[in-house]
PDB file of N, CA, C and O in Angstrom:
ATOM      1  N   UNK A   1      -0.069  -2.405 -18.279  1.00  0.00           N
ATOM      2  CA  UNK A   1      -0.121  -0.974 -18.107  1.00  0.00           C
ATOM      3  C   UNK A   1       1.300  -0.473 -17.851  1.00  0.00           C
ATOM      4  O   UNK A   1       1.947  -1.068 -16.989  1.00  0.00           O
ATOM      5  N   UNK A   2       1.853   0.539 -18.492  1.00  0.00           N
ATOM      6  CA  UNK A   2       3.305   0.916 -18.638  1.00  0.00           C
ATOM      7  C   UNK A   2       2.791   1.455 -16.981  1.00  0.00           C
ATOM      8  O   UNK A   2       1.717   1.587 -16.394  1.00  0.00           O
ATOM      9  N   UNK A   3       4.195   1.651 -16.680  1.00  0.00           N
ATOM     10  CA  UNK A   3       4.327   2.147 -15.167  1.00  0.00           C
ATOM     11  C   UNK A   3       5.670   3.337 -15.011  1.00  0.00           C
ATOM     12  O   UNK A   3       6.737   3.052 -15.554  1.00  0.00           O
ATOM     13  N   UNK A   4       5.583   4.178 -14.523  1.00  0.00           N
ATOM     14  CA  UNK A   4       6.396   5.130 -13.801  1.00  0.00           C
ATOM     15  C   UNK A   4       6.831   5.050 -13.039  1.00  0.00           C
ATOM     16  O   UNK A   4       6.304   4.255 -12.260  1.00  0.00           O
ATOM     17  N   UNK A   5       8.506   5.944 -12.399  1.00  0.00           N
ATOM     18  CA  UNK A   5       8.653   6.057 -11.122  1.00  0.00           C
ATOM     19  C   UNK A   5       8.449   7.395 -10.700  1.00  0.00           C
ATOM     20  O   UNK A   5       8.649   8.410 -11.367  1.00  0.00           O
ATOM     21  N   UNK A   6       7.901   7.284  -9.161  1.00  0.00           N
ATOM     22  CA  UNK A   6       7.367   8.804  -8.396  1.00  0.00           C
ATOM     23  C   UNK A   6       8.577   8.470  -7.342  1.00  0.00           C
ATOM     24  O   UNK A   6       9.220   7.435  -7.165  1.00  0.00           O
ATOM     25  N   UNK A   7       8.637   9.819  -6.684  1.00  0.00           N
ATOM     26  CA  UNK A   7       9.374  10.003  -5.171  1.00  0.00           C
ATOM     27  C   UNK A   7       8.630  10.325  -4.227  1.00  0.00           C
ATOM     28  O   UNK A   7       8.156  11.459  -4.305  1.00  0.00           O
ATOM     29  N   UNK A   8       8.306   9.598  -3.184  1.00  0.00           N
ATOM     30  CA  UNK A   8       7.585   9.766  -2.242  1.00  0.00           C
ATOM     31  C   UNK A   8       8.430   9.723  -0.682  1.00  0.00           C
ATOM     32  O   UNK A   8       9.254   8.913  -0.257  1.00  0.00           O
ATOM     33  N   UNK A   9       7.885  10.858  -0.110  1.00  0.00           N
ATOM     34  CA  UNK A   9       9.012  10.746   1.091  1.00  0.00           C
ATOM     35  C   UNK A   9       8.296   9.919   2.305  1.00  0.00           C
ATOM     36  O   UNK A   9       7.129  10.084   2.659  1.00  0.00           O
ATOM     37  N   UNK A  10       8.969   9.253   2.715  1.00  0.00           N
ATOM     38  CA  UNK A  10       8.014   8.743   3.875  1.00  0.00           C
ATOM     39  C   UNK A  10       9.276   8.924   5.395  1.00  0.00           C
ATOM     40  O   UNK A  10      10.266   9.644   5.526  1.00  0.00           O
ATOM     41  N   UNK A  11       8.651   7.934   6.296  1.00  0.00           N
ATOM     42  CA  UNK A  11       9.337   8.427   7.569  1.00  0.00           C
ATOM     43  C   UNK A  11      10.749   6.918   7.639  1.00  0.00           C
ATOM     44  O   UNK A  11      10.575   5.796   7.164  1.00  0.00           O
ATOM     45  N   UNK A  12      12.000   7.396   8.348  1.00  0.00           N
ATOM     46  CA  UNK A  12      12.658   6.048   7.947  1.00  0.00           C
ATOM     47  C   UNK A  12      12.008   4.504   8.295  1.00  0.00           C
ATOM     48  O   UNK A  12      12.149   3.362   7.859  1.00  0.00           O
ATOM     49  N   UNK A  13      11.511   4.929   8.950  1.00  0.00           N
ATOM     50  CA  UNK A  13      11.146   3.312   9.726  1.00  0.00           C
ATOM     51  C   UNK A  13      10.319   3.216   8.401  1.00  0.00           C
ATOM     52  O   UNK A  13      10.827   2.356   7.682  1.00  0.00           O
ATOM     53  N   UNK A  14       9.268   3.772   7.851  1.00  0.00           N
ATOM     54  CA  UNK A  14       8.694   2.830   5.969  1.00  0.00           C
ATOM     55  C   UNK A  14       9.596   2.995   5.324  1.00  0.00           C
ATOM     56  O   UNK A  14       9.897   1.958   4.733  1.00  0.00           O
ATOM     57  N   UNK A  15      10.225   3.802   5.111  1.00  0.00           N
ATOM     58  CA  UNK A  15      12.049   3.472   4.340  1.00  0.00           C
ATOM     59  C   UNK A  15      12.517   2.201   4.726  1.00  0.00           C
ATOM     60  O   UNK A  15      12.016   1.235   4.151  1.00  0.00           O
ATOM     61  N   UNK A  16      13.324   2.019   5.531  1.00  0.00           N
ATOM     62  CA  UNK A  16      13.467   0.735   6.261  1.00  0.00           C
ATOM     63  C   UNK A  16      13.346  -0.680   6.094  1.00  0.00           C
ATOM     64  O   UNK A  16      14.102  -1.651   6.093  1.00  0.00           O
ATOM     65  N   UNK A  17      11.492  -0.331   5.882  1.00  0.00           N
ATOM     66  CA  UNK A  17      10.911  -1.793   5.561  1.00  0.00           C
ATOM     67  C   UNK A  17      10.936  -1.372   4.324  1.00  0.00           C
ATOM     68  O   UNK A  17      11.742  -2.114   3.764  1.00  0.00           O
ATOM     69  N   UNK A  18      10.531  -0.623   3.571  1.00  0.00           N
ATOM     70  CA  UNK A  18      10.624  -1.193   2.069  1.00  0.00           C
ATOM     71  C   UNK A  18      11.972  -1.511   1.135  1.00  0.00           C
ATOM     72  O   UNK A  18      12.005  -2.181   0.103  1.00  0.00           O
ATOM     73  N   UNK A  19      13.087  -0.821   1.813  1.00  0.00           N
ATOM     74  CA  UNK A  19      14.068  -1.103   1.637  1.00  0.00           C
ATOM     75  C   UNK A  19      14.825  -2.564   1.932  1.00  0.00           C
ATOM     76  O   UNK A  19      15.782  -2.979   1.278  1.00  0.00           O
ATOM     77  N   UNK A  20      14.159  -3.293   3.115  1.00  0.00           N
ATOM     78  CA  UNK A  20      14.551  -4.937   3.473  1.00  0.00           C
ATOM     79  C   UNK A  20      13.897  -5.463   2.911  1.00  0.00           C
ATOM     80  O   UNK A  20      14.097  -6.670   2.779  1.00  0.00           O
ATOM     81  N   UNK A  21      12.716  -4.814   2.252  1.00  0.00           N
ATOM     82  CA  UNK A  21      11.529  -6.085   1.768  1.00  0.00           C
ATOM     83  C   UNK A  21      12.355  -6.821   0.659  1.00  0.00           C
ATOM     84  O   UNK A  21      13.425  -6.295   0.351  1.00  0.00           O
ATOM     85  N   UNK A  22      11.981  -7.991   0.015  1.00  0.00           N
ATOM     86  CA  UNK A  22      12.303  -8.864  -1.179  1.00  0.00           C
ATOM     87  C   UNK A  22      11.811  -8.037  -2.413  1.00  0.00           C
ATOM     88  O   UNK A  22      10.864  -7.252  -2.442  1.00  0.00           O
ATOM     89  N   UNK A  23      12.521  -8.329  -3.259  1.00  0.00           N
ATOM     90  CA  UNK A  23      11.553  -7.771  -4.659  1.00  0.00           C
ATOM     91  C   UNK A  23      10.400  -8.338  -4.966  1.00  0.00           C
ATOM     92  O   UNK A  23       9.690  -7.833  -5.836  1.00  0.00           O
ATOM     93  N   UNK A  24      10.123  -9.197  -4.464  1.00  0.00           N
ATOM     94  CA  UNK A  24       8.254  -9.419  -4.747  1.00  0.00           C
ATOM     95  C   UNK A  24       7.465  -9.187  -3.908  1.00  0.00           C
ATOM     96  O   UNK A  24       6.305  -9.421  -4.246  1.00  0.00           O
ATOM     97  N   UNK A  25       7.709  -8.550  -2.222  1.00  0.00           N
ATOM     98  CA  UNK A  25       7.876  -8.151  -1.215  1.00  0.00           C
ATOM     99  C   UNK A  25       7.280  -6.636  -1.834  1.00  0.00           C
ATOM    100  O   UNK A  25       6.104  -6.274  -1.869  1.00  0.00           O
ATOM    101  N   UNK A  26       8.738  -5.746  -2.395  1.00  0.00           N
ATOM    102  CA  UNK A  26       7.832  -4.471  -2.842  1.00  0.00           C
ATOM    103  C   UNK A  26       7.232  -4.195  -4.101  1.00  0.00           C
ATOM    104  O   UNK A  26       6.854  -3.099  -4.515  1.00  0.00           O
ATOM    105  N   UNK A  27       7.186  -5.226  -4.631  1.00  0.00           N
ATOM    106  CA  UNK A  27       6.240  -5.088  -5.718  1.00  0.00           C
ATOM    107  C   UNK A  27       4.479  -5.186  -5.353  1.00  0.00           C
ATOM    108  O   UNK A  27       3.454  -4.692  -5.823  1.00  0.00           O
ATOM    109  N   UNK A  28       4.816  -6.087  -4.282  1.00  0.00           N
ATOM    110  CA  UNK A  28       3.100  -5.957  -3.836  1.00  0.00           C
ATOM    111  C   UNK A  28       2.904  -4.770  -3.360  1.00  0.00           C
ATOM    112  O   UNK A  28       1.852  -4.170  -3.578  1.00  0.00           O
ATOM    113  N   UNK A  29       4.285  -4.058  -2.351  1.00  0.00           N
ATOM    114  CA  UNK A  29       3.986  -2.813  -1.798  1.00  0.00           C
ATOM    115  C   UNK A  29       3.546  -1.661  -2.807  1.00  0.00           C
ATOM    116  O   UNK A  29       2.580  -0.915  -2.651  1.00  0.00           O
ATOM    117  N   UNK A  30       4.272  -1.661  -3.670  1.00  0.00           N
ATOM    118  CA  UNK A  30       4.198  -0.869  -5.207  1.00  0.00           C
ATOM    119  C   UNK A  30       2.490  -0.823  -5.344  1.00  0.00           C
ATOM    120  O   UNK A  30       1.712   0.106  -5.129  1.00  0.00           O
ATOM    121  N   UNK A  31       2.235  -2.298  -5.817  1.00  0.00           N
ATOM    122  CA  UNK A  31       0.602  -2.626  -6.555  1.00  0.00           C
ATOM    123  C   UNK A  31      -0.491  -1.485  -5.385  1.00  0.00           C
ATOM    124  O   UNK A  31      -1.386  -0.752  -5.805  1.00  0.00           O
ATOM    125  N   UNK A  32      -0.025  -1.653  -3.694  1.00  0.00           N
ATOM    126  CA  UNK A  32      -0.904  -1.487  -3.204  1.00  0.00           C
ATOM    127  C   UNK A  32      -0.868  -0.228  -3.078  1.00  0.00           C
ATOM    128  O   UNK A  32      -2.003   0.242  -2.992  1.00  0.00           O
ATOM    129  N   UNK A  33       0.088   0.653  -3.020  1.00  0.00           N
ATOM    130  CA  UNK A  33       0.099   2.295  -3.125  1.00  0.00           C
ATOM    131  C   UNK A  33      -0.737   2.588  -4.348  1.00  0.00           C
ATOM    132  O   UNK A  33      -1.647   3.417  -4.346  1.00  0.00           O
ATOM    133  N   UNK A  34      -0.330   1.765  -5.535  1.00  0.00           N
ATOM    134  CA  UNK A  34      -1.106   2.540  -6.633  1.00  0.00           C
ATOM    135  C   UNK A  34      -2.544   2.474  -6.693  1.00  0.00           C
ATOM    136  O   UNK A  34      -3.368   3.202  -7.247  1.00  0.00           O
ATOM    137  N   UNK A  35      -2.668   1.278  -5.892  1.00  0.00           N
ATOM    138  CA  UNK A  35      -4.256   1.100  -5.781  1.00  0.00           C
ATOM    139  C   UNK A  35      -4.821   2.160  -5.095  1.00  0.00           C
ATOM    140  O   UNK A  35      -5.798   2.778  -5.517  1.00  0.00           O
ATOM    141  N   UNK A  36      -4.081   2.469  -3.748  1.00  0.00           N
ATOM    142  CA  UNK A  36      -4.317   3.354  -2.707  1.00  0.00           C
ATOM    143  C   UNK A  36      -4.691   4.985  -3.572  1.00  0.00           C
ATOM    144  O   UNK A  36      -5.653   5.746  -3.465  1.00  0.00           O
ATOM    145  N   UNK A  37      -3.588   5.035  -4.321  1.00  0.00           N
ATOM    146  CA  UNK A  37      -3.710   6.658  -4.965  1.00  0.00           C
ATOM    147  C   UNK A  37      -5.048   6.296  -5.695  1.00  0.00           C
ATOM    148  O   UNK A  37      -6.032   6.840  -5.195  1.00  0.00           O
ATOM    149  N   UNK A  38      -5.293   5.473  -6.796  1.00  0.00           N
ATOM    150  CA  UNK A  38      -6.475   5.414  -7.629  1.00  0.00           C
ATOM    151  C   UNK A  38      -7.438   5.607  -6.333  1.00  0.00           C
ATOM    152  O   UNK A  38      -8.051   6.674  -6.323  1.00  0.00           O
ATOM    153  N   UNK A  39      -7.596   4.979  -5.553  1.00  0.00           N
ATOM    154  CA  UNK A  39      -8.991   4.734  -4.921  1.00  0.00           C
ATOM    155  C   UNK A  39      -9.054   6.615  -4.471  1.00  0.00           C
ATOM    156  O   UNK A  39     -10.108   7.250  -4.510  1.00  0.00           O
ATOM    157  N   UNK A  40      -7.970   7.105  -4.151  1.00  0.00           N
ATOM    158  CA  UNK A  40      -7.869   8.916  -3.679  1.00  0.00           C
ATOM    159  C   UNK A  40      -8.349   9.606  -4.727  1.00  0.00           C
ATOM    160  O   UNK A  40      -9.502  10.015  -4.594  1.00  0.00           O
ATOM    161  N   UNK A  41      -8.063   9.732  -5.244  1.00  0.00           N
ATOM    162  CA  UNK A  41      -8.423  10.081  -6.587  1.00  0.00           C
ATOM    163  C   UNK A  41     -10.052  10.028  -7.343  1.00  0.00           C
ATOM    164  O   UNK A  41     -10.696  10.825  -8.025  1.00  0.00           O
ATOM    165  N   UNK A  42     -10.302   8.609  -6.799  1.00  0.00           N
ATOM    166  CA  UNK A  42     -11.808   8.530  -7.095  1.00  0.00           C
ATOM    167  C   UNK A  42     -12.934   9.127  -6.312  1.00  0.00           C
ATOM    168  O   UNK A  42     -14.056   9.541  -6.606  1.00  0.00           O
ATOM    169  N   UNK A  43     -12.110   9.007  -5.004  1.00  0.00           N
ATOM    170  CA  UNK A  43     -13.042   9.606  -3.895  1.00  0.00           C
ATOM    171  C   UNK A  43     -13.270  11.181  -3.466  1.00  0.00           C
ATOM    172  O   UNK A  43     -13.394  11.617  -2.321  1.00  0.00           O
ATOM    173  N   UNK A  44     -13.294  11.990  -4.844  1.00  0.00           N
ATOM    174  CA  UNK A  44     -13.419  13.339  -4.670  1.00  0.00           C
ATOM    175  C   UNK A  44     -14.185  13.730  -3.354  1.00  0.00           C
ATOM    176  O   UNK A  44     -13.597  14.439  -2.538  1.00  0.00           O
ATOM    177  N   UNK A  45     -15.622  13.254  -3.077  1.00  0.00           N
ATOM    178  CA  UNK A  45     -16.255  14.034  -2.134  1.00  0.00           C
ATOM    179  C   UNK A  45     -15.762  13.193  -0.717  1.00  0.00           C
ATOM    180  O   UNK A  45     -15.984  13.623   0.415  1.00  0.00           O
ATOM    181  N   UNK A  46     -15.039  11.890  -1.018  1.00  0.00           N
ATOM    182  CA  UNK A  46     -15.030  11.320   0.440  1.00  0.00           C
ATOM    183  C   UNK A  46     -13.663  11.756   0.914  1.00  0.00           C
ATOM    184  O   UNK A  46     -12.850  12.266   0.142  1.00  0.00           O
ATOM    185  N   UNK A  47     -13.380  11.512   2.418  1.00  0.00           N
ATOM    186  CA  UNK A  47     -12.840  12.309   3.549  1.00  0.00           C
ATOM    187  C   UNK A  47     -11.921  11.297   3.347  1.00  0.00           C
ATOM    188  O   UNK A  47     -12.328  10.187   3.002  1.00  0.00           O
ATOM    189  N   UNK A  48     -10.324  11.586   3.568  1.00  0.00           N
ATOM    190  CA  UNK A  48      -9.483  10.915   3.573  1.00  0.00           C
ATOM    191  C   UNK A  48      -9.380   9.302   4.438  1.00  0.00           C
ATOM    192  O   UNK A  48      -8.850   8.249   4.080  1.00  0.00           O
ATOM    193  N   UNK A  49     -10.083   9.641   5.617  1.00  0.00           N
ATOM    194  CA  UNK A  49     -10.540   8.418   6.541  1.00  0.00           C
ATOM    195  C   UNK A  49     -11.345   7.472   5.981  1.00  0.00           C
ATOM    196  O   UNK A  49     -11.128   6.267   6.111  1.00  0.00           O
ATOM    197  N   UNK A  50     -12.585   8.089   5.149  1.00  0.00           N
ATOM    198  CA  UNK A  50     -13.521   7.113   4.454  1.00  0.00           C
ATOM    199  C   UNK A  50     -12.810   6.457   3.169  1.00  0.00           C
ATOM    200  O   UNK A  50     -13.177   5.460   2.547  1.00  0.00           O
ATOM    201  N   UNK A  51     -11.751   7.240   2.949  1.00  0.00           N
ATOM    202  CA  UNK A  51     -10.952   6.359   1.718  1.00  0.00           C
ATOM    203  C   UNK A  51      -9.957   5.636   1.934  1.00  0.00           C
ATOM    204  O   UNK A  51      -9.531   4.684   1.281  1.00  0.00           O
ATOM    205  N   UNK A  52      -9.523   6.173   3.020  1.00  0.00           N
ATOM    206  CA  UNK A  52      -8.622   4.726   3.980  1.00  0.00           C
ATOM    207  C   UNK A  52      -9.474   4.016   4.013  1.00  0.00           C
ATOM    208  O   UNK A  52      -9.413   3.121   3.170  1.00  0.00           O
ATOM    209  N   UNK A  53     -10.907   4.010   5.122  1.00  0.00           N
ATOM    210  CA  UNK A  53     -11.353   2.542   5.588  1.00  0.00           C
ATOM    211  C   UNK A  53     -11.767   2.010   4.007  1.00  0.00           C
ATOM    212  O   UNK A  53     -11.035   1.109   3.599  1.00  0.00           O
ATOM    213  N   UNK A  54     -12.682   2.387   3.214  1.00  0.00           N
ATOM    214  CA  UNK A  54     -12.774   1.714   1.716  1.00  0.00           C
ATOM    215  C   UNK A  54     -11.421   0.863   0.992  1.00  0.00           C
ATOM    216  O   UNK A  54     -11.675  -0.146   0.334  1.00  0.00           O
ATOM    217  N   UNK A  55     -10.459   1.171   1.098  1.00  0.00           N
ATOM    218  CA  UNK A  55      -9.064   0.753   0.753  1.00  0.00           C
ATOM    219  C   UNK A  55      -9.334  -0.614   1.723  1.00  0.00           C
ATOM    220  O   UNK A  55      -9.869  -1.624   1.265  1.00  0.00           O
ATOM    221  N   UNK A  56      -9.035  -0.535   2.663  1.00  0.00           N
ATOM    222  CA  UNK A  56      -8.708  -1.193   3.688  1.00  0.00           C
ATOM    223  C   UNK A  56     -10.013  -2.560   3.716  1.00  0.00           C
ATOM    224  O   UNK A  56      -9.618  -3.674   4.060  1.00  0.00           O
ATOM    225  N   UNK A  57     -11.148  -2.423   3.435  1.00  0.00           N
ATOM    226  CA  UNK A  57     -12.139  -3.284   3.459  1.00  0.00           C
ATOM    227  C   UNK A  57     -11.987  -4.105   2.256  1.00  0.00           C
ATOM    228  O   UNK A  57     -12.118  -5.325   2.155  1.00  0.00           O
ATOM    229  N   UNK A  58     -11.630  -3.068   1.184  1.00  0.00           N
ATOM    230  CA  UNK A  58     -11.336  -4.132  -0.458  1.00  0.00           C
ATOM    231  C   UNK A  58      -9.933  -5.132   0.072  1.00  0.00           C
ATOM    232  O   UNK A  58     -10.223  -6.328   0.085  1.00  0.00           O
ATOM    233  N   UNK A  59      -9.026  -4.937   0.342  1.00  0.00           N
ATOM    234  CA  UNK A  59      -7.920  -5.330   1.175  1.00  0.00           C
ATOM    235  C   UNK A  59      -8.073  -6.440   1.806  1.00  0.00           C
ATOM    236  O   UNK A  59      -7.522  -7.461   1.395  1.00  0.00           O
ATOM    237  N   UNK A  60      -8.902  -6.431   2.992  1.00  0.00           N
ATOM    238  CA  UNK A  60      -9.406  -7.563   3.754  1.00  0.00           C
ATOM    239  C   UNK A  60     -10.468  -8.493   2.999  1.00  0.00           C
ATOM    240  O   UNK A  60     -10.565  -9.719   3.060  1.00  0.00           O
ATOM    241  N   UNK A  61     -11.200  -7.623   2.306  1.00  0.00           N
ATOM    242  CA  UNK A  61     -12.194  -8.935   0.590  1.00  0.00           C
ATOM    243  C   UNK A  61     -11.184  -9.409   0.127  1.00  0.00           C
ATOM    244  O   UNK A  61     -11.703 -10.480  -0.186  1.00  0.00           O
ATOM    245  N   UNK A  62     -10.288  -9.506  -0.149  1.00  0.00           N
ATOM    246  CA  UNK A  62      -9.120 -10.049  -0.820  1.00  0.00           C
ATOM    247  C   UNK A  62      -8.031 -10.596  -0.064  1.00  0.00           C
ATOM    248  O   UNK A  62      -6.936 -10.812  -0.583  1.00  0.00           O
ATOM    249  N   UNK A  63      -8.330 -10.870   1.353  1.00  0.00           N
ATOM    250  CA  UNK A  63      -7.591 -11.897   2.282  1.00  0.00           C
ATOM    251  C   UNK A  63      -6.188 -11.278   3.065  1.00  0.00           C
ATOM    252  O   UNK A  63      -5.336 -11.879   3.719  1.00  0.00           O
ATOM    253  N   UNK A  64      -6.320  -9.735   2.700  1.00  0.00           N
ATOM    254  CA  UNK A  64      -4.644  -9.067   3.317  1.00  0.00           C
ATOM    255  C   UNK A  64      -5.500  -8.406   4.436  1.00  0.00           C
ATOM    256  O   UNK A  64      -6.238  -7.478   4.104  1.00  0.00           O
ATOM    257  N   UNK A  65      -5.459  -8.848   5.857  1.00  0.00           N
ATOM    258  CA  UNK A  65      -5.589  -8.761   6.647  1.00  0.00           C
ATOM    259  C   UNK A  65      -4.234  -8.118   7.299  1.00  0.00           C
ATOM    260  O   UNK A  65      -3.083  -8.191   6.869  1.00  0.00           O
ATOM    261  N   UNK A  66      -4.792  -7.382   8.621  1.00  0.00           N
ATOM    262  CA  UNK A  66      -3.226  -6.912   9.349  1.00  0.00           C
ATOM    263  C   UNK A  66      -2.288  -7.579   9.309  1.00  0.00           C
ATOM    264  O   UNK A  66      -1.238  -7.364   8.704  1.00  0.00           O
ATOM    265  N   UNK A  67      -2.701  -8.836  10.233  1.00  0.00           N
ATOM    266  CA  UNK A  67      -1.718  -9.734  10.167  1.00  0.00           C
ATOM    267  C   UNK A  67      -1.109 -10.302   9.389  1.00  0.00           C
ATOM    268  O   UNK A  67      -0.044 -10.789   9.768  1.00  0.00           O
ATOM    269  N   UNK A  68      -1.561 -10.489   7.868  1.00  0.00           N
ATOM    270  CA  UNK A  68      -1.234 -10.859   6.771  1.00  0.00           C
ATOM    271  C   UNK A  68       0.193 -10.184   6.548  1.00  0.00           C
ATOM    272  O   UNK A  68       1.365 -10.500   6.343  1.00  0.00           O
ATOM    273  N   UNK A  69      -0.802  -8.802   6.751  1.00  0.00           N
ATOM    274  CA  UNK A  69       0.759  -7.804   5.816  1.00  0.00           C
ATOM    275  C   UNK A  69       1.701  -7.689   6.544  1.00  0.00           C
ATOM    276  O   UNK A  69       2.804  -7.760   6.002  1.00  0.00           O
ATOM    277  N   UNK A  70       1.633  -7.424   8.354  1.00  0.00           N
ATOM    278  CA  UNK A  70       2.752  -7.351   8.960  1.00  0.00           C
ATOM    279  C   UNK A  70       3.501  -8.481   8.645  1.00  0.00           C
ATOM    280  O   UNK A  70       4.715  -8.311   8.531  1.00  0.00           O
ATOM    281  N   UNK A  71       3.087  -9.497   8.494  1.00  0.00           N
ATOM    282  CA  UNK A  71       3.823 -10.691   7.775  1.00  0.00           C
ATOM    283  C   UNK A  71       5.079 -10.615   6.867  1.00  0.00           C
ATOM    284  O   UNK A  71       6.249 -10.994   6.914  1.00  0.00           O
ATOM    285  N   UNK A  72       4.138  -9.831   5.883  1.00  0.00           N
ATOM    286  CA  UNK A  72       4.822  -9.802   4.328  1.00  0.00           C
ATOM    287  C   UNK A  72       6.176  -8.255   4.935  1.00  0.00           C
ATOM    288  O   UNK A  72       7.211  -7.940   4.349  1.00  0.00           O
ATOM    289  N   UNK A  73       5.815  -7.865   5.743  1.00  0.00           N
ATOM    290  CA  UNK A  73       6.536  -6.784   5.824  1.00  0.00           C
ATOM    291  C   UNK A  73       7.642  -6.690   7.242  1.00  0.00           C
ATOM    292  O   UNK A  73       8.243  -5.706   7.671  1.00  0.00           O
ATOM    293  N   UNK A  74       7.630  -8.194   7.776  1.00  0.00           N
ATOM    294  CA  UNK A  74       8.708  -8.344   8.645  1.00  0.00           C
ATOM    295  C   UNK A  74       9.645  -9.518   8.383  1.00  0.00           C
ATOM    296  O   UNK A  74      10.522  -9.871   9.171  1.00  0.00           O
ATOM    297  N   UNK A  75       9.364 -10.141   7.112  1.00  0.00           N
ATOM    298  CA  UNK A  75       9.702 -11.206   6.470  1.00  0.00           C
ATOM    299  C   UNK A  75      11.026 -10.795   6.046  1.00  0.00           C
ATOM    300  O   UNK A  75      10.975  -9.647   5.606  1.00  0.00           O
ATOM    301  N   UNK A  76      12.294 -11.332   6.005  1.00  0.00           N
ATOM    302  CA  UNK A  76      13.487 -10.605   6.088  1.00  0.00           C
ATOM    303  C   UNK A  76      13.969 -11.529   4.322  1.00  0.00           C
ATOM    304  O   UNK A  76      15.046 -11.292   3.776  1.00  0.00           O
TER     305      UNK A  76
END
C-alpha cells in the first residue's frame, strides 16, 4: 500500500521519543497510528474512548501490552 507523509503535532515529550526511537522503532510507531486513524474512522457512532479501548484490546490480541511498548519506546 503506497504511503504518505502527514504532520501531526504532538507534545515534546512524544516528539522526543519518536525522535530517539530506531528506525524500526518508528516504523512500528508509524504502522500503529495508521491503524489507530483507520480504526477512527470506522467508528462513526463510537465515542472516542470506545475507540481507544477497541484499539487497545486488538493491541493486547496481538501481544503489545503496556509493558511491551514502554519497552519499544525507552529502548535507546
Amino acid at each position: 500500500m503506497p504511503t504518505e507523509v502527514i504532520t501531526v503535532e504532538v507534545d515534546s515529550e512524544a516528539a522526543r521519543v519518536f525522535n530517539s526511537a530506531s528506525a524500526e522503532e518508528r516504523e512500528k510507531l508509524q504502522v500503529l497510528f495508521g491503524i489507530w486513524l483507520k480504526e477512527f474512522a470506522r467508528a462513526d457512532t463510537a465515542s472516542l474512548k470506545e475507540t481507544m479501548d477497541e484499539i487497545s484490546r486488538k493491541a493486547q490480541s496481538r501481544g503489545l501490552t503496556p509493558e511491551v511498548l514502554g519497552m519499544i519506546l525507552e529502548e535507546d
